[in-house]
mmCIF file of the N, C-alpha and C atoms, coordinates in Angstrom:
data_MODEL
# 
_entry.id   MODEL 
# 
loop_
_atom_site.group_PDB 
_atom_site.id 
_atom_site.type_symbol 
_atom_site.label_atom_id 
_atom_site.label_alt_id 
_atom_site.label_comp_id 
_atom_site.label_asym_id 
_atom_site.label_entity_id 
_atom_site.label_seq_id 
_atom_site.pdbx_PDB_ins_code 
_atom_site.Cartn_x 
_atom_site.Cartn_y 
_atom_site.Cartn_z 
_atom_site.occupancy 
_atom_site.B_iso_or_equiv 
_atom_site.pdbx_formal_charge 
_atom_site.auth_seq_id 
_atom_site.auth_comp_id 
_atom_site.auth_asym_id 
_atom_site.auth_atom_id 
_atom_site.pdbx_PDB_model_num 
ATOM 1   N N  . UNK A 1 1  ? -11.954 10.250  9.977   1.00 0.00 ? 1  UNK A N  1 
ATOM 2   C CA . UNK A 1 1  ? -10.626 9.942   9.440   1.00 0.00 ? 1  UNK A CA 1 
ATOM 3   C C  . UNK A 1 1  ? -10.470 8.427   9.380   1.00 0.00 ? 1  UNK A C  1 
ATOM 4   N N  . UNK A 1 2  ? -9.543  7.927   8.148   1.00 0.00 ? 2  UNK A N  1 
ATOM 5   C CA . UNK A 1 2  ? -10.153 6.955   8.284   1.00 0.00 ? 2  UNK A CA 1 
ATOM 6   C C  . UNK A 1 2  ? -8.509  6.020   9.187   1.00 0.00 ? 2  UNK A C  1 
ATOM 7   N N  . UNK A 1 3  ? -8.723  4.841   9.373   1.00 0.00 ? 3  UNK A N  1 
ATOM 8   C CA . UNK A 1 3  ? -7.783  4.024   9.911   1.00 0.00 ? 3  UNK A CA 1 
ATOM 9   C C  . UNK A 1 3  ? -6.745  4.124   10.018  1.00 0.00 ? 3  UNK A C  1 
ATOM 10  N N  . UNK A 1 4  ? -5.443  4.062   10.484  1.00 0.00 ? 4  UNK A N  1 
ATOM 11  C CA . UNK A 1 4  ? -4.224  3.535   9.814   1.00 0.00 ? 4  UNK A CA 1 
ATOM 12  C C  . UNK A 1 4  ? -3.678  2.292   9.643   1.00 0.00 ? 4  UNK A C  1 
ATOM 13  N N  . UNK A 1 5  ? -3.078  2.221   8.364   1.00 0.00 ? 5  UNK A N  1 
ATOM 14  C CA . UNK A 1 5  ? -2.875  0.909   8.257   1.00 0.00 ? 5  UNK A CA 1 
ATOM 15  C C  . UNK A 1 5  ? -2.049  0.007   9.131   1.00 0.00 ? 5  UNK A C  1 
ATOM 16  N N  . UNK A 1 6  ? -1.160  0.370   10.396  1.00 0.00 ? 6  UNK A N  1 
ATOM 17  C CA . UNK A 1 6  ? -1.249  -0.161  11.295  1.00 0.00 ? 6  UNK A CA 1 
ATOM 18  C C  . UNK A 1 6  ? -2.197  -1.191  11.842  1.00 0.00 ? 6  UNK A C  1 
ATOM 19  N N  . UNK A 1 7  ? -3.344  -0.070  12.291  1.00 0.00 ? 7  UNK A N  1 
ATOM 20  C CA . UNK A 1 7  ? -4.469  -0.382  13.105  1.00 0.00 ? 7  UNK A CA 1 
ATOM 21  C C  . UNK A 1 7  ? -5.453  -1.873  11.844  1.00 0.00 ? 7  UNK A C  1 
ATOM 22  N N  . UNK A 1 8  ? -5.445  -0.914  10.872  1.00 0.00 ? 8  UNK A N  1 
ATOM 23  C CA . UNK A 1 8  ? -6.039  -2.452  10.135  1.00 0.00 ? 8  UNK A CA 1 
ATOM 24  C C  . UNK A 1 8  ? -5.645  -3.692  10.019  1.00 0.00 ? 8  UNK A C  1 
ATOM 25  N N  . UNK A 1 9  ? -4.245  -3.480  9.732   1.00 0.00 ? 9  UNK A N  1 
ATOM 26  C CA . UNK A 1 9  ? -3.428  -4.784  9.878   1.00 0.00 ? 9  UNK A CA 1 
ATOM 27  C C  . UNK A 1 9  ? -3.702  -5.514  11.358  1.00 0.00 ? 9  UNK A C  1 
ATOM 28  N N  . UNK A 1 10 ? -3.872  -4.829  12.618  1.00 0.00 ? 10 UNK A N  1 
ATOM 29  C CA . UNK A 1 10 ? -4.026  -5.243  13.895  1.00 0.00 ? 10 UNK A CA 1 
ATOM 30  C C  . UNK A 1 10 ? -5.612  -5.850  13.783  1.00 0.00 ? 10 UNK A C  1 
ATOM 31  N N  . UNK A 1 11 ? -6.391  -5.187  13.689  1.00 0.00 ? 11 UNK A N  1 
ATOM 32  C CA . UNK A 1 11 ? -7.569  -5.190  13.327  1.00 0.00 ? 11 UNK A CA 1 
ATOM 33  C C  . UNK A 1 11 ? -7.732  -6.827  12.621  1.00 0.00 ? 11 UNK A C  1 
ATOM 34  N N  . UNK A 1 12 ? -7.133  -7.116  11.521  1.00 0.00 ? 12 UNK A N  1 
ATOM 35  C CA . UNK A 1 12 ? -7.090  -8.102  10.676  1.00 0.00 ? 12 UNK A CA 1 
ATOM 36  C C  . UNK A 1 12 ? -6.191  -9.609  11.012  1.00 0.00 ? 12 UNK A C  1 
ATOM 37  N N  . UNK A 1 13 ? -5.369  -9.063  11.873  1.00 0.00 ? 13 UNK A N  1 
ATOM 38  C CA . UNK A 1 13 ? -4.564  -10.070 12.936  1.00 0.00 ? 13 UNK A CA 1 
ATOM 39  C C  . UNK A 1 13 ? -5.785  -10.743 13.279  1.00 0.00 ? 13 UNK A C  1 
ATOM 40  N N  . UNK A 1 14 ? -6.400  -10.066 14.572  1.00 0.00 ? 14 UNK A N  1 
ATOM 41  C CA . UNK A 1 14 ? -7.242  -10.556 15.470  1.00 0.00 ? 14 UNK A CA 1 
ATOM 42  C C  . UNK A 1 14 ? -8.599  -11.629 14.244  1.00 0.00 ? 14 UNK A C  1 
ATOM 43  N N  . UNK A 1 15 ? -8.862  -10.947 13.648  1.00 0.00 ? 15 UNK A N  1 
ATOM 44  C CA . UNK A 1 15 ? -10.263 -11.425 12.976  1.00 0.00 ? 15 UNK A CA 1 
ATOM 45  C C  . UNK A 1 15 ? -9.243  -12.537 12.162  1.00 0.00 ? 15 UNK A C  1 
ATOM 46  N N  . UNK A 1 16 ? -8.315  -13.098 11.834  1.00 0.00 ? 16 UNK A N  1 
ATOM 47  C CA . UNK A 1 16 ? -7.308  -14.264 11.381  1.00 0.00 ? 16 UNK A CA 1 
ATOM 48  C C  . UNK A 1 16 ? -7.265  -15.131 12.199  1.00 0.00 ? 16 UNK A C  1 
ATOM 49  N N  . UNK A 1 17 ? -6.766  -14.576 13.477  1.00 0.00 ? 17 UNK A N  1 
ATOM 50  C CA . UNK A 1 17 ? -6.688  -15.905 14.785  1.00 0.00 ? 17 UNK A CA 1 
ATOM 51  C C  . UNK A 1 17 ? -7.944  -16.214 14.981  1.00 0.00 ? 17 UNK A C  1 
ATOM 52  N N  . UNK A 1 18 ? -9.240  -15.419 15.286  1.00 0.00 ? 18 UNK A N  1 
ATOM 53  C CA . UNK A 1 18 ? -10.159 -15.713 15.655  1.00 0.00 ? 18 UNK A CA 1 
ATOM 54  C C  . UNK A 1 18 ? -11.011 -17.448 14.279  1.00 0.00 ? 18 UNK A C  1 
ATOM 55  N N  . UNK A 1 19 ? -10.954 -16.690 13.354  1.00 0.00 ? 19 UNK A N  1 
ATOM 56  C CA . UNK A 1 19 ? -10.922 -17.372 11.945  1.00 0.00 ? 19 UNK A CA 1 
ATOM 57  C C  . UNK A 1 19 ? -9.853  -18.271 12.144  1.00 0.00 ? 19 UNK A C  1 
ATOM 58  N N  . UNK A 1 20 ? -8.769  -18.718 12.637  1.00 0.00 ? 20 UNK A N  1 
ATOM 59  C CA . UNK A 1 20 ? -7.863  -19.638 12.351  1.00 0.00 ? 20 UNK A CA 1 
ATOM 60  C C  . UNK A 1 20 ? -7.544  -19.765 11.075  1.00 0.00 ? 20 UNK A C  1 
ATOM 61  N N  . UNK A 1 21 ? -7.378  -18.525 10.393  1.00 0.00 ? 21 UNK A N  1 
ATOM 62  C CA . UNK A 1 21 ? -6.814  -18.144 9.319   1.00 0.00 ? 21 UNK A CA 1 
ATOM 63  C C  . UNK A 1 21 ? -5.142  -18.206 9.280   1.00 0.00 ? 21 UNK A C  1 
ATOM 64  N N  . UNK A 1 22 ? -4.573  -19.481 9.052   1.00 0.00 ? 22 UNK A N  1 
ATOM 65  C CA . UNK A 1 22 ? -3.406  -19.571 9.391   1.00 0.00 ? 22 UNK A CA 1 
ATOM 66  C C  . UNK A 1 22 ? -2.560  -18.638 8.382   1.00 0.00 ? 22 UNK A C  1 
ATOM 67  N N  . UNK A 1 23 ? -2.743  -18.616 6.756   1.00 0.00 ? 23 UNK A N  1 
ATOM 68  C CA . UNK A 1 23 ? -2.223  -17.846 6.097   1.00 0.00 ? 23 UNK A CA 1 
ATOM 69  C C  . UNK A 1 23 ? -2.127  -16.582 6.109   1.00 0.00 ? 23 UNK A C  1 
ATOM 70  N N  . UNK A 1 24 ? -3.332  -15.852 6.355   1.00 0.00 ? 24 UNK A N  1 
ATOM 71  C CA . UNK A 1 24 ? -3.545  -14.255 6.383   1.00 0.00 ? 24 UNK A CA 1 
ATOM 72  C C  . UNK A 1 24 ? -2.435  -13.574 7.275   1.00 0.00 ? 24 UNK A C  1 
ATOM 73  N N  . UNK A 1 25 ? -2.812  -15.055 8.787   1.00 0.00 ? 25 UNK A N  1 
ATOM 74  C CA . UNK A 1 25 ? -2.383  -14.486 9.923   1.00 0.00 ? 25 UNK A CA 1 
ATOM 75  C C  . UNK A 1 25 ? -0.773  -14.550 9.700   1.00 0.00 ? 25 UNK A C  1 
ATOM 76  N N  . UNK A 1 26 ? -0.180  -15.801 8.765   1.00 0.00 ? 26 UNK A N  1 
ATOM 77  C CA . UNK A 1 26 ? 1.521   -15.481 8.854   1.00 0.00 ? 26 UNK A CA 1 
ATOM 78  C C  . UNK A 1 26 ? 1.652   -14.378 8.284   1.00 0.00 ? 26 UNK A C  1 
ATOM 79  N N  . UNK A 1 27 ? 0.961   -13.698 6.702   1.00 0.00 ? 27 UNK A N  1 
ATOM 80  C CA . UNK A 1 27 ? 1.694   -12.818 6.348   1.00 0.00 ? 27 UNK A CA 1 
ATOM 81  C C  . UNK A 1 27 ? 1.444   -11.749 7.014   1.00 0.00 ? 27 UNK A C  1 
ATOM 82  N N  . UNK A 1 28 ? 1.033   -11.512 7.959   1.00 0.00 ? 28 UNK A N  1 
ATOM 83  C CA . UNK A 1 28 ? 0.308   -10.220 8.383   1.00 0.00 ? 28 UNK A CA 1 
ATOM 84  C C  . UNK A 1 28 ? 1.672   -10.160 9.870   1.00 0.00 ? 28 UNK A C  1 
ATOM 85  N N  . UNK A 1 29 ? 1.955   -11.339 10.232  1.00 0.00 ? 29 UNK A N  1 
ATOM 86  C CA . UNK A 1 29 ? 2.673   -10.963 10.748  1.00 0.00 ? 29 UNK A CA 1 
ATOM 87  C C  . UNK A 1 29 ? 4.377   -11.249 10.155  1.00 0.00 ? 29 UNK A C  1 
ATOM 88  N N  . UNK A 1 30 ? 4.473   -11.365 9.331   1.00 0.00 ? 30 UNK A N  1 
ATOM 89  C CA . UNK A 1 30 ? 6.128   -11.400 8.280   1.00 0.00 ? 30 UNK A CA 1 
ATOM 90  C C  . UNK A 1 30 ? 5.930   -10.191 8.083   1.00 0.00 ? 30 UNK A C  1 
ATOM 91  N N  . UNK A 1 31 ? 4.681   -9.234  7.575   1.00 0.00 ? 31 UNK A N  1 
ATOM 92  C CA . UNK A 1 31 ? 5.085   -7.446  7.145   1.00 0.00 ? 31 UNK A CA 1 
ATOM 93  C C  . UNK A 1 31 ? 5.057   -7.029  8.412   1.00 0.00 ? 31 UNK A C  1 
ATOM 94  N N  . UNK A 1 32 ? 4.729   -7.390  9.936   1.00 0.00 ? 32 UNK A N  1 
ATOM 95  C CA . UNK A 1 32 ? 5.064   -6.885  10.826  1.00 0.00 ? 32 UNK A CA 1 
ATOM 96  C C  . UNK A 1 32 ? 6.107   -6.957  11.647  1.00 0.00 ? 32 UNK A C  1 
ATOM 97  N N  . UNK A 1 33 ? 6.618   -8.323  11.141  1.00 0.00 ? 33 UNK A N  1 
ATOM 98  C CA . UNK A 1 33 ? 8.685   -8.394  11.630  1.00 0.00 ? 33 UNK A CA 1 
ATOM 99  C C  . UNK A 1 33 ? 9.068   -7.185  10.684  1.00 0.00 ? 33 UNK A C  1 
ATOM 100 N N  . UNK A 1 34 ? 9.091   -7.156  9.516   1.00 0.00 ? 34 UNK A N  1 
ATOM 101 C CA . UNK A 1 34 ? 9.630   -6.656  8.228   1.00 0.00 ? 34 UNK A CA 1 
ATOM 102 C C  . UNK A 1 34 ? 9.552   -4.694  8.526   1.00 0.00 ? 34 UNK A C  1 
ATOM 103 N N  . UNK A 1 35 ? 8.457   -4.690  9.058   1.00 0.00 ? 35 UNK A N  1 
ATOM 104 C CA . UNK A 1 35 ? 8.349   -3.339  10.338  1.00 0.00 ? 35 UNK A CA 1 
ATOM 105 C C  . UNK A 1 35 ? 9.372   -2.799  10.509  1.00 0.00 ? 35 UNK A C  1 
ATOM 106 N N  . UNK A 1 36 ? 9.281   -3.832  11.814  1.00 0.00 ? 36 UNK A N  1 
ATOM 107 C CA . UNK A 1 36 ? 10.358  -3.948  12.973  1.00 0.00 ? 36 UNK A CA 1 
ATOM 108 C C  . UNK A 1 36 ? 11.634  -3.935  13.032  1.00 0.00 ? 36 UNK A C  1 
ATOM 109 N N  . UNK A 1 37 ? 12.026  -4.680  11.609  1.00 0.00 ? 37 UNK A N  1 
ATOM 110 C CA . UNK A 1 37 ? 13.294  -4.604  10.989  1.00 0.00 ? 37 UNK A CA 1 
ATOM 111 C C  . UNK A 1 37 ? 13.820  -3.138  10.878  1.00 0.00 ? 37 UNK A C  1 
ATOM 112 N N  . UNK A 1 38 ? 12.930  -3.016  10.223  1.00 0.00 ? 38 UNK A N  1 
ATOM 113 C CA . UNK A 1 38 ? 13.209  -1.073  9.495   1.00 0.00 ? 38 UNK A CA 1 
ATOM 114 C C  . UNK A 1 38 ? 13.259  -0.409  10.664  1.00 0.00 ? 38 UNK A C  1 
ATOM 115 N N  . UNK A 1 39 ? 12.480  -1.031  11.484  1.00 0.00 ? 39 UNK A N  1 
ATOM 116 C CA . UNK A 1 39 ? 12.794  0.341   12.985  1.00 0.00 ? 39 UNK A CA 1 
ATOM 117 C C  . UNK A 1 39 ? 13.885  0.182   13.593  1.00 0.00 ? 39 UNK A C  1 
ATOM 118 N N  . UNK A 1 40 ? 14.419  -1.317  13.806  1.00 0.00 ? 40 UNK A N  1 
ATOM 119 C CA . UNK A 1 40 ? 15.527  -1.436  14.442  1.00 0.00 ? 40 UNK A CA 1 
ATOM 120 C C  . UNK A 1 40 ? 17.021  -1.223  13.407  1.00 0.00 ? 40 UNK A C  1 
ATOM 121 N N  . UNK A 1 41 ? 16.449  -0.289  12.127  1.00 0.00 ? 41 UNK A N  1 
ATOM 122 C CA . UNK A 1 41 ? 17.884  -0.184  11.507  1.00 0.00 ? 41 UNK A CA 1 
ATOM 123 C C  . UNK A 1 41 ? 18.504  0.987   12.251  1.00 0.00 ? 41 UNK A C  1 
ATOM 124 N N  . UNK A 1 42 ? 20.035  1.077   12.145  1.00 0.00 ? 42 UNK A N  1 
ATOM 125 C CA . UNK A 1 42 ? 20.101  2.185   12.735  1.00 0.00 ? 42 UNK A CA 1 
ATOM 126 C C  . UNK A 1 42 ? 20.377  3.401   11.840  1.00 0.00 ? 42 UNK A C  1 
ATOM 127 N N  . UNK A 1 43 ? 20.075  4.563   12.290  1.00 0.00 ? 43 UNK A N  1 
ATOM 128 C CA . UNK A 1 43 ? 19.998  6.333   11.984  1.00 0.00 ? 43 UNK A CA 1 
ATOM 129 C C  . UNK A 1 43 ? 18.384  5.456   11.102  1.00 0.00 ? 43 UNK A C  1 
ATOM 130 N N  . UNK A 1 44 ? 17.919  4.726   11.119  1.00 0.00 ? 44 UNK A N  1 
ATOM 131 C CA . UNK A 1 44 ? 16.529  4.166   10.539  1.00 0.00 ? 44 UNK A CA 1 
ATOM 132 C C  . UNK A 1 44 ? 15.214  5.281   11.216  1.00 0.00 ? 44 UNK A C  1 
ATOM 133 N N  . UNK A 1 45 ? 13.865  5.293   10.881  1.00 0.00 ? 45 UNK A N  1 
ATOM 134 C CA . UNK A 1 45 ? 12.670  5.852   11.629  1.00 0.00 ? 45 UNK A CA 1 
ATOM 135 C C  . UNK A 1 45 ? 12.278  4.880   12.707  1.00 0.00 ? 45 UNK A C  1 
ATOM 136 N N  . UNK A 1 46 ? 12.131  5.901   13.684  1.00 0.00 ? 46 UNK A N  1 
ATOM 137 C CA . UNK A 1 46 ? 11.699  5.544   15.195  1.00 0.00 ? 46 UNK A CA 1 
ATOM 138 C C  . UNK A 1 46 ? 10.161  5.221   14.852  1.00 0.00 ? 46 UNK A C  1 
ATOM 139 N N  . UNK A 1 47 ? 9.426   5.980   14.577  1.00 0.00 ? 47 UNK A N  1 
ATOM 140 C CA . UNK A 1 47 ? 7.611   5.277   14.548  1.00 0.00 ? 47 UNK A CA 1 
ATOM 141 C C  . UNK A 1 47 ? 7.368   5.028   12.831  1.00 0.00 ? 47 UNK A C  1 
ATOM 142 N N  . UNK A 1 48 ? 6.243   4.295   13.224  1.00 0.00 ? 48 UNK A N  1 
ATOM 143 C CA . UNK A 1 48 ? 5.506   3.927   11.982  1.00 0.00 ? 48 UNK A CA 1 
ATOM 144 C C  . UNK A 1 48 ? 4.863   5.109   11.279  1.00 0.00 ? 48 UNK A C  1 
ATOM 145 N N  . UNK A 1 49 ? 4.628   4.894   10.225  1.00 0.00 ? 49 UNK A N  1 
ATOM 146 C CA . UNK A 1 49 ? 3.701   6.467   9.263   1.00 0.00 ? 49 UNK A CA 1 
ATOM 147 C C  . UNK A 1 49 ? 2.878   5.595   8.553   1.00 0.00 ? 49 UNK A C  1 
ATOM 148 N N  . UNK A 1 50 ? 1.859   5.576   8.140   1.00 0.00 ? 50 UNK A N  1 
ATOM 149 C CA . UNK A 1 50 ? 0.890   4.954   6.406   1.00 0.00 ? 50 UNK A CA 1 
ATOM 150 C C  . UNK A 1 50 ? 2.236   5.069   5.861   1.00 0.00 ? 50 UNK A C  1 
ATOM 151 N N  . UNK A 1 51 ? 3.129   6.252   5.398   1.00 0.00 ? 51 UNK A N  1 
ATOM 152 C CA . UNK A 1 51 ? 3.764   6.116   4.302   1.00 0.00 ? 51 UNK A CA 1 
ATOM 153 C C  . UNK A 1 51 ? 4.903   5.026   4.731   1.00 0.00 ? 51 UNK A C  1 
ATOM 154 N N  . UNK A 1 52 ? 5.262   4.863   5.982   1.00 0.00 ? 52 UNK A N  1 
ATOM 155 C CA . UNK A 1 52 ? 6.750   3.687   6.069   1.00 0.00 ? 52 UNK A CA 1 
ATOM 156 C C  . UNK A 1 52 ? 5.988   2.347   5.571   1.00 0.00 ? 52 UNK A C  1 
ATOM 157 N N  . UNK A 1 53 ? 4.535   1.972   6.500   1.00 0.00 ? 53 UNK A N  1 
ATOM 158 C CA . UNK A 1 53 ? 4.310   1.174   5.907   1.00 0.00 ? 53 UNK A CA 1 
ATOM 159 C C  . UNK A 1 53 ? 3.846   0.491   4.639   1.00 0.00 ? 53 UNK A C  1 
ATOM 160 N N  . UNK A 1 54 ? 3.320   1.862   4.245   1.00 0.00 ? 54 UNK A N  1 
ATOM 161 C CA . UNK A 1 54 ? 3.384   1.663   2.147   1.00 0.00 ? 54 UNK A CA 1 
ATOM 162 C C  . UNK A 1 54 ? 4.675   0.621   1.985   1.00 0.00 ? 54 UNK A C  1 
ATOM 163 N N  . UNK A 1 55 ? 5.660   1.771   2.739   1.00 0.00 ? 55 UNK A N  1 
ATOM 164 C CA . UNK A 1 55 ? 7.143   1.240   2.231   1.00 0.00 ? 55 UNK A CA 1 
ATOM 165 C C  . UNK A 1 55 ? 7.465   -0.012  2.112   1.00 0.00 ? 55 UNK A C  1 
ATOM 166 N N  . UNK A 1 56 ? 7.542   -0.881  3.308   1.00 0.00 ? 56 UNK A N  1 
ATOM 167 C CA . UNK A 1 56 ? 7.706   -1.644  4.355   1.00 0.00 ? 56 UNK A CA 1 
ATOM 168 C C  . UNK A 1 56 ? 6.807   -2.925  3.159   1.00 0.00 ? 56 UNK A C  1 
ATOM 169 N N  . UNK A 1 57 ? 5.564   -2.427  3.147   1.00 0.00 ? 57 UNK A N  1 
ATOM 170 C CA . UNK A 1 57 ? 4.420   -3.756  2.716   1.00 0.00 ? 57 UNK A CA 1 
ATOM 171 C C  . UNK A 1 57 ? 5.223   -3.895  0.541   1.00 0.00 ? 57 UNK A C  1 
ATOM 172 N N  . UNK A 1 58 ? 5.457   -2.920  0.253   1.00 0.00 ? 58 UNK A N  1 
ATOM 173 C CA . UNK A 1 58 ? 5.897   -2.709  -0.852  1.00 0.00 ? 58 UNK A CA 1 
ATOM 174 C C  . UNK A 1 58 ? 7.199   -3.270  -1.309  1.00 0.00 ? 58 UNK A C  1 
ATOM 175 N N  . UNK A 1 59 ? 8.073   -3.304  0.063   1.00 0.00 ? 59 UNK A N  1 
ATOM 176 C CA . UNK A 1 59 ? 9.287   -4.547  -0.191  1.00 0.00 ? 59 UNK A CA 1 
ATOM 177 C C  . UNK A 1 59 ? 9.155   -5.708  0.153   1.00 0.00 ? 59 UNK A C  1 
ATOM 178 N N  . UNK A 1 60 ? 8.259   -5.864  0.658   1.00 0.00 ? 60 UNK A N  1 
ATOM 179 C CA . UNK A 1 60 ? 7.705   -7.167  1.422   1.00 0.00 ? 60 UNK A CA 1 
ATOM 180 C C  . UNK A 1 60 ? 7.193   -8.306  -0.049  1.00 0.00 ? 60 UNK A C  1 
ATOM 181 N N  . UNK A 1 61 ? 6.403   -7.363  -1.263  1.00 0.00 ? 61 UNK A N  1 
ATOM 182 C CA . UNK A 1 61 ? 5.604   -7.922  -2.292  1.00 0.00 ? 61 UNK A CA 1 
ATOM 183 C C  . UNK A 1 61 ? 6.623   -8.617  -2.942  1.00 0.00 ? 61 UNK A C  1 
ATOM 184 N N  . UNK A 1 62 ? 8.061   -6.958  -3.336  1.00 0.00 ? 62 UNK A N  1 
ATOM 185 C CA . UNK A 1 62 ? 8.365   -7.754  -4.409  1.00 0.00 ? 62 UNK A CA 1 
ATOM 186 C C  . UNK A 1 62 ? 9.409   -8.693  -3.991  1.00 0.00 ? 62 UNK A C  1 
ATOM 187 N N  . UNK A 1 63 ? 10.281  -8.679  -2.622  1.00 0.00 ? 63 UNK A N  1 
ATOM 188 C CA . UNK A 1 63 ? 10.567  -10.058 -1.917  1.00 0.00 ? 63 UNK A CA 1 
ATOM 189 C C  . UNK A 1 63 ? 9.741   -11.492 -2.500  1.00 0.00 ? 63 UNK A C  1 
ATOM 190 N N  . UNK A 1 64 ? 8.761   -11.236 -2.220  1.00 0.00 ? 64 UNK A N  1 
ATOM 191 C CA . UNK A 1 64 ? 7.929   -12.574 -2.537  1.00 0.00 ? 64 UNK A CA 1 
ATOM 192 C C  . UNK A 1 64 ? 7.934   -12.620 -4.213  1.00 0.00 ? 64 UNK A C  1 
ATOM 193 N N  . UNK A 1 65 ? 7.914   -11.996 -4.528  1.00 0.00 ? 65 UNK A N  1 
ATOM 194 C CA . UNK A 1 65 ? 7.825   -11.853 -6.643  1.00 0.00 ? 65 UNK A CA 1 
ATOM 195 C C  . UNK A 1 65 ? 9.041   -12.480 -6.706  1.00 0.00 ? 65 UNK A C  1 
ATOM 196 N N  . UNK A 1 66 ? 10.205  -12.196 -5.789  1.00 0.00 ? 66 UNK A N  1 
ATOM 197 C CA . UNK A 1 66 ? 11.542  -12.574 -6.335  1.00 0.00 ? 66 UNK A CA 1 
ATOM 198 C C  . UNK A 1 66 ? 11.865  -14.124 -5.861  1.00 0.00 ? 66 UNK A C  1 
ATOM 199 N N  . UNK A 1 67 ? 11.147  -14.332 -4.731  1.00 0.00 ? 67 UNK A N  1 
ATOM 200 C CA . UNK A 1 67 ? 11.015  -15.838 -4.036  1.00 0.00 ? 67 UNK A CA 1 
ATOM 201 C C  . UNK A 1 67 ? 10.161  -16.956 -5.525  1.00 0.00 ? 67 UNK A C  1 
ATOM 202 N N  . UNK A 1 68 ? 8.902   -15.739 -5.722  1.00 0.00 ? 68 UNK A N  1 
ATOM 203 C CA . UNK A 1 68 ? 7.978   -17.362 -6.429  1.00 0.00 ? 68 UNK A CA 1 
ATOM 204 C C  . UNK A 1 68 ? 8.603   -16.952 -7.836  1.00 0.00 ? 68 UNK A C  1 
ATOM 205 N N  . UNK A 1 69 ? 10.088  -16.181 -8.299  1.00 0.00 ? 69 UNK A N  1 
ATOM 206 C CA . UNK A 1 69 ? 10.237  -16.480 -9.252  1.00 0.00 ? 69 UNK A CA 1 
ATOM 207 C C  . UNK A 1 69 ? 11.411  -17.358 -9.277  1.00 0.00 ? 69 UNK A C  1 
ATOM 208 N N  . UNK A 1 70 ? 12.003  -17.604 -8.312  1.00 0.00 ? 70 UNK A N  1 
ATOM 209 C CA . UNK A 1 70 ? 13.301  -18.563 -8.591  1.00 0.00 ? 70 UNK A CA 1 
ATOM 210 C C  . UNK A 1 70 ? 12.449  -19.466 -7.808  1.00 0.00 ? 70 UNK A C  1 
ATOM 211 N N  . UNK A 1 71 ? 11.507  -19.733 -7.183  1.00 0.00 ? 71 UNK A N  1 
ATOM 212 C CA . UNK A 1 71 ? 10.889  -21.306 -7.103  1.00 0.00 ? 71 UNK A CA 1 
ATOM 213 C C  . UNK A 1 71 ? 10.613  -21.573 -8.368  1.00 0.00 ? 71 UNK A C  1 
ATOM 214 N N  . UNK A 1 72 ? 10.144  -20.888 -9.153  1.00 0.00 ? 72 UNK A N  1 
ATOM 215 C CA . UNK A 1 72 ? 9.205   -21.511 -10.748 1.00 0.00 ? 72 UNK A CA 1 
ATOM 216 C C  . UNK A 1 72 ? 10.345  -21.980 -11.630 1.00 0.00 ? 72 UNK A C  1 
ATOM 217 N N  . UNK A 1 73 ? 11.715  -21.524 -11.348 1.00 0.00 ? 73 UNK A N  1 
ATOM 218 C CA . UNK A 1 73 ? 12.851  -21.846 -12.223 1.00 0.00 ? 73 UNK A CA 1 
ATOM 219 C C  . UNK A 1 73 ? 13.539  -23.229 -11.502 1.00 0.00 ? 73 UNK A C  1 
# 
């Protein structure tokens, strides 16, 4: 079976710090506040699923689409 994307993202943390991958490592941890957010909403989901974090990484993108489009303006 294969991973969850949890675990990869954790997985990919570590191999960032190790790398002093300063970029990878912020966004990896901004979709993991962005998580956290969603868990601490309330009547919100208590654990993580692949599918919350589909969710979760999927508002996270177009956040940023909507950031580098009013920087470009």
């Amino acid at each position: 079976m294969p991973e969850s994307i949890e675990a990869q993202l954790n997985e990919a943390m570590k191999t960032s710090m190790k790398a002093k991958d300063k970029a990878t490592l912020s966004t990896i941890r901004m979709v993991k506040a962005a998580m956290q957010d969603t868990l601490n909403q309330p009547n919100g989901p208590t654990e993580t699923t692949d599918l919350l974090w589909q969710q979760v990484i999927r508002g996270y993108v177009k956040k940023l689409d909507k950031y580098r489009d009013e920087f470009r303006n």
